[in-house]
N, C-alpha and C positions, 0 to 999 in steps of 0.2 A: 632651646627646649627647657622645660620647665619642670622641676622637681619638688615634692613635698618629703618636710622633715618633721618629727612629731617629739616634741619634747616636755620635761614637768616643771609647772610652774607654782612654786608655793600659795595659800589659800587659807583662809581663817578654818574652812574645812578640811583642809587637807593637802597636799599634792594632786594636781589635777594635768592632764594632756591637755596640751596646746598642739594643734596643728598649722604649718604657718607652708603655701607655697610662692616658691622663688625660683628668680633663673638667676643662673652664676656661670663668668665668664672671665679670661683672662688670666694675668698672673702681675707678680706686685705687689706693693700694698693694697689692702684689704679696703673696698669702698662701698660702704652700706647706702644704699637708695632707699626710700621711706615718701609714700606718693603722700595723697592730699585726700579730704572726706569724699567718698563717692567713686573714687580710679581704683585703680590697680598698678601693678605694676609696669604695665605697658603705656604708661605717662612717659615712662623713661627711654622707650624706642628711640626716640632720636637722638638720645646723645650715649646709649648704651655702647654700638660699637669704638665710639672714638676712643672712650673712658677705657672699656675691656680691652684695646690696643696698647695702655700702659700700667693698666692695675687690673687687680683680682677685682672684681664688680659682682654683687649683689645685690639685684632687687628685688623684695618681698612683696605679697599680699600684706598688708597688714590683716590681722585677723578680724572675719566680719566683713571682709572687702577684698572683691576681687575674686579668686578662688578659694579663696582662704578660708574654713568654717569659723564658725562664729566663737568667743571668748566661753567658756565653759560654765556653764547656772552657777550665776553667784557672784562673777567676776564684773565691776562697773566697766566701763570704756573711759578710763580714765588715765591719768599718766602715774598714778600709782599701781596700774596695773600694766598696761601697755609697756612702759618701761623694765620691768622686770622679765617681762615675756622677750621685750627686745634681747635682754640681755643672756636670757638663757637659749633663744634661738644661735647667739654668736659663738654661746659656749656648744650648743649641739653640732655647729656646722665648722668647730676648729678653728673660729678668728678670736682672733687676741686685738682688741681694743681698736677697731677699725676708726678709719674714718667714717663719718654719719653725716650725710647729706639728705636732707629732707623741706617738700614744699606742702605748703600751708600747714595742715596737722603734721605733716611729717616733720617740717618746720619745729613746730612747737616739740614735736619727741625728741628733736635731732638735742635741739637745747637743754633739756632736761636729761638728755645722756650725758652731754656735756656736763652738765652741772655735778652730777653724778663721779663725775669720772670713769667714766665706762668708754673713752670714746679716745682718740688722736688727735680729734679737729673736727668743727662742725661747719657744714655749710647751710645756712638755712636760706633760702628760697621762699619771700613771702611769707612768714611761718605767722601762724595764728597768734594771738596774746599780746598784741600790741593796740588793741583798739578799745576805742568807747565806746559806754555802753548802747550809744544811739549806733555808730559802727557797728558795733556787733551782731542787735538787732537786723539790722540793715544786710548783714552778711549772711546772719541765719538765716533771714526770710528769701534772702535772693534762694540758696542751697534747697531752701523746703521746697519753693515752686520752680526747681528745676529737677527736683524728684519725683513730684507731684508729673509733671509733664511727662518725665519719663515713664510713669507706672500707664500713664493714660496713651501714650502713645502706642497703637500694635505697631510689633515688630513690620509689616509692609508700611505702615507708613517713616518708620524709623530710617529703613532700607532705604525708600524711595528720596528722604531728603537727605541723606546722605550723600546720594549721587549728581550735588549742584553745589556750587560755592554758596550760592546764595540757602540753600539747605542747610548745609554743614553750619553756617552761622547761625541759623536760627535755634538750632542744639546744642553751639557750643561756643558763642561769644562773647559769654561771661565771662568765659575763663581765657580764649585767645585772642589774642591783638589779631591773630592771621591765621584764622579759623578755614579758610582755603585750603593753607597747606597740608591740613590735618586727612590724611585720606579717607574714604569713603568706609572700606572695613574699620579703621581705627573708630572715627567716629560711630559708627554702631555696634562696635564692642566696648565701647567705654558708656554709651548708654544705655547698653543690657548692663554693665556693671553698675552704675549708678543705681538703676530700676533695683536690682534685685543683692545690694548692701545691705547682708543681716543686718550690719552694728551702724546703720546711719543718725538712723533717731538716738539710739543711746550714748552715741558719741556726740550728737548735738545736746543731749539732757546735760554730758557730763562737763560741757564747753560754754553753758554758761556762766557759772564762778569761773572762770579761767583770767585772770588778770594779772601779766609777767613784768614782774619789776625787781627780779634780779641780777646779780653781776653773774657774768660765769666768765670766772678768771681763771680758769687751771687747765684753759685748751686753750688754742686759738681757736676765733670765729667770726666767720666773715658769712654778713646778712645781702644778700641781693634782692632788686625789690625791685617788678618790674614799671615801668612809669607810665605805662598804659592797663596796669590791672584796677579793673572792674569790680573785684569784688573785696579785696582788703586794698583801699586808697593806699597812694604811695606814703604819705602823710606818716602813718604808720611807722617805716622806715626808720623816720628822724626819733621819735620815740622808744624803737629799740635801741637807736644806736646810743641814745641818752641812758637805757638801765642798761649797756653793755658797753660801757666806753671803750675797751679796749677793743672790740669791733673793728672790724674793717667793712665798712656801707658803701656798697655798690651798686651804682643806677643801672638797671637791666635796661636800654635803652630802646624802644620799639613791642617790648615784651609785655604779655597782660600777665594773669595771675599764674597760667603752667607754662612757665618760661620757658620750657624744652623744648618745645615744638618750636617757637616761634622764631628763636634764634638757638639754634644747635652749637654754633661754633664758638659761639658768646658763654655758654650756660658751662659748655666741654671746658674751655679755656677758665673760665670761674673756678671751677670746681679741680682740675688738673692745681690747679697753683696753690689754690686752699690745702690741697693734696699731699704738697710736696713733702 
């Protein structure tokens, strides 16, 4: 089940409410989930039970996505913002310095917590900010025309390819190696979420200055990348693991860019040991 917490986020204007929802399960150390531009938190279904079997698990909308309302007039979608909302979300929900696992944007937030100090250990997941500017293009553009697709598609026709492998691929295998296994409601609730992401465009306006060439040395952090993802090349990978030497870089092997689905036991195991 799925719970909303509403907390303030400071603001050149003032203190402003952030509303952010999330499901929380288990017990343990504390392990933050943080999806990717366009999901929600139900990217994380498939490795949510194994994880809440040994830790406290939370996965959030980010705000702007998912269920989650959009950042408050005034606020960019940026990681000077995002970041501080992360961080006061942990202080309203009682976690002290969790772990942060995040894929693609999540990615990019999970490292900049890290960087921060606000975090245990980060696991990033494909995380954004590794690419060239020809990359990057290249990633936005795929993102816009799978938005675009989504807004133009009615819901019956959304429904109806949903219920065919060869459907489900054509909605979502950009993102999976094994877009089959993704099932039929999943996949058309992640593409009503896509369609209807307040913060998609302003999170893309604020993603292109993004280029990550720092160290973040005051957590551990271990980058997975999977070697069939389609929309940030694995390529990528060796470039973060070059601004993060102390990294630990692991080949997601079989996995496109939302490695959860695609291999569960891989992604669980990942992220349990990053964990420990």
């Amino acid at each position: 089940m799925s719970a909303t917490v509403t907390f303030s986020v400071d603001s050149a204007q003032g203190p402003k409410d952030v509303s952010v929802v999330y499901r929380r399960e288990g017990s343990g150390d504390p392990v933050l989930l943080l999806h990717g531009i366009g999901h929600h938190h139900q990217a994380w279904d498939p490795v949510f039970g194994i994880l809440a079997a040994e830790r406290d698990v939370i996965a959030v909308d980010l705000p702007g996505f998912g269920a989650s309302p959009a950042l408050p007039d005034g606020f960019a979608y940026d990681l000077a913002n995002f970041v501080p909302a992360l961080s006061a979300l942990c202080k309203a929900l009682d976690i002290e310095r969790p772990h942060v696992v995040g894929n693609s944007l999540g990615g990019l937030l999970a490292l900049e917590m890290g960087r921060e100090k606000l975090v245990r250990s980060v696991t990033a997941l494909s995380p954004a900010g590794f690419w060239t500017q020809a990359e990057r293009r290249y990633a936005f553009g795929t993102l816009l025309a799978m938005h675009r697709g989504a807004k133009l598609l009615p819901l019956p026709a959304i429904e109806r390819l949903s219920r065919s492998a060869a459907g489900r691929a054509a909605l979502t295998s950009t993102i999976y190696a094994r877009p089959g296994r993704r099932s039929p409601e999943a996949v058309v609730a992640e593409t009503l979420a896509l369609r209807e992401a307040t913060g998609f465009h302003a999170t893309l306006a604020a993603g292109r200055g993004v280029q990550w060439s720092d160290d973040v040395d005051s957590v551990p952090v271990t980058i997975g990348w999977g070697t069939r993802d389609r929309l940030l090349l694995r390529r990528q990978g060796v470039r973060a693991k070059r601004a993060i030497p102390g990294a630990r870089l692991i080949a997601l092997r079989g996995c496109g860019h939302v490695p959860m689905n695609d291999d569960p036991a891989l992604v669980s195991r990942v992220i349990l040991d990053a964990s420990s």
